[in-house]
SELO-283734 format. One record per residue: x, y, z of N, C-alpha, C in turn; residue in three letters; residue number from 0. Coordinates in steps of 0.1 Angstrom, whole numbers, plus 5000, padded with zeros to 4 digits. Layout:
BEGIN
+--------+---------+------+---------+----------+-------+--------+---------+------+-----+-----+
! n.east ! n.north ! n.up ! ca.east ! ca.north ! ca.up ! c.east ! c.north ! c.up !   r !   k !
+--------+---------+------+---------+----------+-------+--------+---------+------+-----+-----+
!      X !       Y !    Z !       X !        Y !     Z !      X !       Y !    Z ! ALA ! NUM !
...
+--------+---------+------+---------+----------+-------+--------+---------+------+-----+-----+
This chain:
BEGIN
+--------+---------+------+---------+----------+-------+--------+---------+------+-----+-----+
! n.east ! n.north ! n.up ! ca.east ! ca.north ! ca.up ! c.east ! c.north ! c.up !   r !   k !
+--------+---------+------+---------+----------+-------+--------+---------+------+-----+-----+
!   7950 !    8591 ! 3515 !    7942 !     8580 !  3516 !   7932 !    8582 ! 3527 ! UNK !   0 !
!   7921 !    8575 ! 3527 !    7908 !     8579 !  3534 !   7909 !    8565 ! 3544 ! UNK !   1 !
!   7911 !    8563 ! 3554 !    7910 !     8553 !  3563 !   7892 !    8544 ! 3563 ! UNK !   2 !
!   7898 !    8534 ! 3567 !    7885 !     8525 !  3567 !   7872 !    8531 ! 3578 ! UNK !   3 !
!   7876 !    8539 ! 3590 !    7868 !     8540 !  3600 !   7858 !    8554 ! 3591 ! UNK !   4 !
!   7870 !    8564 ! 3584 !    7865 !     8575 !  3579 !   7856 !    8573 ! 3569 ! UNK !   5 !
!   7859 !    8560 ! 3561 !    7851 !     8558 !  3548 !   7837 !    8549 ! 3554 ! UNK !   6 !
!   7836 !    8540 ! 3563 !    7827 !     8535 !  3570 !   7818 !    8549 ! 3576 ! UNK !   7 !
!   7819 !    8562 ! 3581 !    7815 !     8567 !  3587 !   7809 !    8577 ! 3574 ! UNK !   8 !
!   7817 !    8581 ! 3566 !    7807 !     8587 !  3555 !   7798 !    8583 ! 3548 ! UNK !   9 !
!   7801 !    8566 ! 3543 !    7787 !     8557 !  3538 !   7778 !    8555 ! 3548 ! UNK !  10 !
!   7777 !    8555 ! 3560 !    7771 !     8552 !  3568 !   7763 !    8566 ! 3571 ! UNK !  11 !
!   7771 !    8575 ! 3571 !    7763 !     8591 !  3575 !   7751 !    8590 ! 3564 ! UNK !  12 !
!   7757 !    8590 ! 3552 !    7745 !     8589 !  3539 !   7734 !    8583 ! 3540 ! UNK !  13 !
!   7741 !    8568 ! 3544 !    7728 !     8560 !  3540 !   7722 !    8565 ! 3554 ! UNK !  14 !
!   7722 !    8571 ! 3565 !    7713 !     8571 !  3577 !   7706 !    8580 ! 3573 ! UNK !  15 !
!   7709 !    8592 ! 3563 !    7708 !     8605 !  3565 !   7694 !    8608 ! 3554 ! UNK !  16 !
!   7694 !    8598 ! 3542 !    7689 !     8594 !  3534 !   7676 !    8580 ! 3542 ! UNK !  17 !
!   7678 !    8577 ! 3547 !    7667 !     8567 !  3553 !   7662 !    8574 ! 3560 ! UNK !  18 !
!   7666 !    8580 ! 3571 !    7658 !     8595 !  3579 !   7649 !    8604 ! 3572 ! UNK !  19 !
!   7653 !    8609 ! 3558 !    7648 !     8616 !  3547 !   7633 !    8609 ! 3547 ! UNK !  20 !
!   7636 !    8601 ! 3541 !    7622 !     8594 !  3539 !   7612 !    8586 ! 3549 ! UNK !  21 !
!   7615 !    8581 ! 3556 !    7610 !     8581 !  3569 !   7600 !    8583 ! 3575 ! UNK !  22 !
!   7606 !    8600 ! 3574 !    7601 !     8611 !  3581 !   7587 !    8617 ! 3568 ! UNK !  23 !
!   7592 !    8615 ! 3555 !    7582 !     8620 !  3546 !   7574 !    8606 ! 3542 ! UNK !  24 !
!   7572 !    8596 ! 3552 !    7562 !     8581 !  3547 !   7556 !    8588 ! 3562 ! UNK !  25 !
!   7559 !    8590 ! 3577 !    7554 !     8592 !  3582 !   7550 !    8604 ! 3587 ! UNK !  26 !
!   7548 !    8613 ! 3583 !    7541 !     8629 !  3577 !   7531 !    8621 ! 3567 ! UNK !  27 !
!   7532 !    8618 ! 3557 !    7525 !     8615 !  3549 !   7511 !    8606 ! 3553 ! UNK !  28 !
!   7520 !    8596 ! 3565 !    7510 !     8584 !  3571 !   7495 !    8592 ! 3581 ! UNK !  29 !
!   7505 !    8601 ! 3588 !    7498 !     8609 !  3598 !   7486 !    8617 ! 3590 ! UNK !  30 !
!   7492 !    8626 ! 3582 !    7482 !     8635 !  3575 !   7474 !    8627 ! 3567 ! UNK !  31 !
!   7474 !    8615 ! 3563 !    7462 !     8607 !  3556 !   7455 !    8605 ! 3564 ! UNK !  32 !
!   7459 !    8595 ! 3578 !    7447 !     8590 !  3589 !   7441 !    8604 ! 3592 ! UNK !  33 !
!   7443 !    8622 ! 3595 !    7445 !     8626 !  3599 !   7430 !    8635 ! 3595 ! UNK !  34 !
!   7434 !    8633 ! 3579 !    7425 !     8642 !  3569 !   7411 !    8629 ! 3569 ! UNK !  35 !
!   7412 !    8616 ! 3566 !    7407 !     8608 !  3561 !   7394 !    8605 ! 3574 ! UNK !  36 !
!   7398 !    8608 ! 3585 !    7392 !     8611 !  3595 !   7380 !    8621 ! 3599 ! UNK !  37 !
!   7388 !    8632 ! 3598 !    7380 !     8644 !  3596 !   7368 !    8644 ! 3583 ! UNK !  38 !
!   7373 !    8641 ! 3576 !    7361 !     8639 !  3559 !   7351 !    8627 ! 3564 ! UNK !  39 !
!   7354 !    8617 ! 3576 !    7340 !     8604 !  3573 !   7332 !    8610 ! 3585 ! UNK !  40 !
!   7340 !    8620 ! 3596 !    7332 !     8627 !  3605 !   7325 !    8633 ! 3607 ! UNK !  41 !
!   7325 !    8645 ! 3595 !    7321 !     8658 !  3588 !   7309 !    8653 ! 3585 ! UNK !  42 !
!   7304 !    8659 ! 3588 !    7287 !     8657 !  3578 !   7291 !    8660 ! 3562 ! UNK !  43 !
!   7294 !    8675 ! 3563 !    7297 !     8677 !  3548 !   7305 !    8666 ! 3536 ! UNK !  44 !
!   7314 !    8662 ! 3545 !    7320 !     8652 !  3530 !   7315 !    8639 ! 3537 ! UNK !  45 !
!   7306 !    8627 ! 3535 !    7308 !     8615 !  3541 !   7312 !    8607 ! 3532 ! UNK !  46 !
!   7308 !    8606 ! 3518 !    7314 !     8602 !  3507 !   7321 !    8610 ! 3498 ! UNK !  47 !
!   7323 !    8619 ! 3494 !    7328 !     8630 !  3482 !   7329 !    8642 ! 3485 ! UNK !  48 !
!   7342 !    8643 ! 3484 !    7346 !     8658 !  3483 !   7351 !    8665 ! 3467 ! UNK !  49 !
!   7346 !    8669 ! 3463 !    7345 !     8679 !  3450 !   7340 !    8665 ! 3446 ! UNK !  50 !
!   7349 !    8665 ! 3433 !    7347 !     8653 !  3424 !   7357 !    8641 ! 3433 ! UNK !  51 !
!   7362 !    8641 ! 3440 !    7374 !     8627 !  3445 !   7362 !    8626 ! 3455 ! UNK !  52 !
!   7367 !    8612 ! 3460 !    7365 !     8604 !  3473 !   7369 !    8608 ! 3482 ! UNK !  53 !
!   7368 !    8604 ! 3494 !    7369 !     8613 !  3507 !   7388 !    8601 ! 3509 ! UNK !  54 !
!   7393 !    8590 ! 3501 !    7402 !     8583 !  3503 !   7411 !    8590 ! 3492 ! UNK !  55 !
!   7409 !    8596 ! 3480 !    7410 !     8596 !  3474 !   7418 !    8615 ! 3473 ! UNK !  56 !
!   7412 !    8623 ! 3481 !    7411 !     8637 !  3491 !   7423 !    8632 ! 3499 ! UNK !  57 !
!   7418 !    8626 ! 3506 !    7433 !     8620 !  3521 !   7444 !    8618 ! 3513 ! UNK !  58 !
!   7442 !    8610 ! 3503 !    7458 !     8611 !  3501 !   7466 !    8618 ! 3489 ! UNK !  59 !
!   7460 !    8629 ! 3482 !    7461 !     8638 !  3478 !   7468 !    8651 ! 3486 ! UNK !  60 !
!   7460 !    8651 ! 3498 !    7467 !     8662 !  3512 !   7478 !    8657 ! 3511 ! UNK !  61 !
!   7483 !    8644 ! 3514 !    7494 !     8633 !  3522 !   7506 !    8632 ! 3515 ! UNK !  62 !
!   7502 !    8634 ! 3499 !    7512 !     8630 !  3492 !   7517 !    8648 ! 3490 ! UNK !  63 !
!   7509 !    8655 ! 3491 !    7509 !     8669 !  3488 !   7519 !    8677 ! 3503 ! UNK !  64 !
!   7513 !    8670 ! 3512 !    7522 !     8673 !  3527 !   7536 !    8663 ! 3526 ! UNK !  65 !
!   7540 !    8651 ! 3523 !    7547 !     8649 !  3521 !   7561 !    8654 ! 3515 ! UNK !  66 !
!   7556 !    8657 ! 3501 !    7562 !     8665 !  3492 !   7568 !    8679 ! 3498 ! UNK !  67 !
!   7563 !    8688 ! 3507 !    7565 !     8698 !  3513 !   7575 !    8696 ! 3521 ! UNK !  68 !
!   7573 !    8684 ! 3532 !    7582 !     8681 !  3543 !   7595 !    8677 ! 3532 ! UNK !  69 !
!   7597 !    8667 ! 3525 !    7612 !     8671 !  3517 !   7615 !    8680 ! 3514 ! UNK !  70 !
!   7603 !    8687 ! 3508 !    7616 !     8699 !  3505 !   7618 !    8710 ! 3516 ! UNK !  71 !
!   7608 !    8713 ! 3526 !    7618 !     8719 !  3541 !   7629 !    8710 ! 3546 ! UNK !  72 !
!   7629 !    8703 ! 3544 !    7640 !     8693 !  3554 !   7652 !    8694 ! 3543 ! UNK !  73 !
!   7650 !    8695 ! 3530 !    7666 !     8701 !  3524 !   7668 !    8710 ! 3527 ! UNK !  74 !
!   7661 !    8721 ! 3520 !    7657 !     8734 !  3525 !   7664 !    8743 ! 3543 ! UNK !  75 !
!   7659 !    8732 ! 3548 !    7668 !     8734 !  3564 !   7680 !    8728 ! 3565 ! UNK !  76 !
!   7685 !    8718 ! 3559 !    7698 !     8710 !  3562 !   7705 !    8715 ! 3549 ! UNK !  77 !
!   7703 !    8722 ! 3539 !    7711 !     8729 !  3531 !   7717 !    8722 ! 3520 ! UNK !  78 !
!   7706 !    8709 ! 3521 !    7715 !     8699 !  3508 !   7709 !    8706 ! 3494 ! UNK !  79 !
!   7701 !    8715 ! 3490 !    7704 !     8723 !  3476 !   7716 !    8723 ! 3470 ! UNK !  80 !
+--------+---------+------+---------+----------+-------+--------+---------+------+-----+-----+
């Protein structure tokens, strides 16, 4: 049998470990939007339009695209494959 302290400490490792997960990939994501979205209204070159998207539209395409990367290094490093 699994004691109460042990079974409180493995649901709790989880849920910390899993809210850390994401977190970290809302704020990578947050960063690289203000980050990109900045750069593109500063630029002469894009002040409205980059290719065919919007310069808001660009920012969070990187964001969601850097996001996506950061989960999968951070499994990738912590071995949960």
């Amino acid at each position: 049998m699994i004691g109460d302290k042990v079974l409180w400490a493995i649901l709790f490792g989880n849920i910390w470990m899993s809210g850390a997960h994401w977190v970290l990939g809302f704020f990578v994501g947050g960063l690289v939007y203000l980050l990109t979205l900045t750069m593109c209204l500063k630029s002469s070159c894009f002040q409205k339009n980059v290719g065919v998207f919007s310069t808001r539209q660009f920012s969070l395409l990187v964001a969601l695209l850097c996001a996506v990367v950061v989960h999968i290094l951070e499994d990738y490093i912590l071995d949960i494959f």
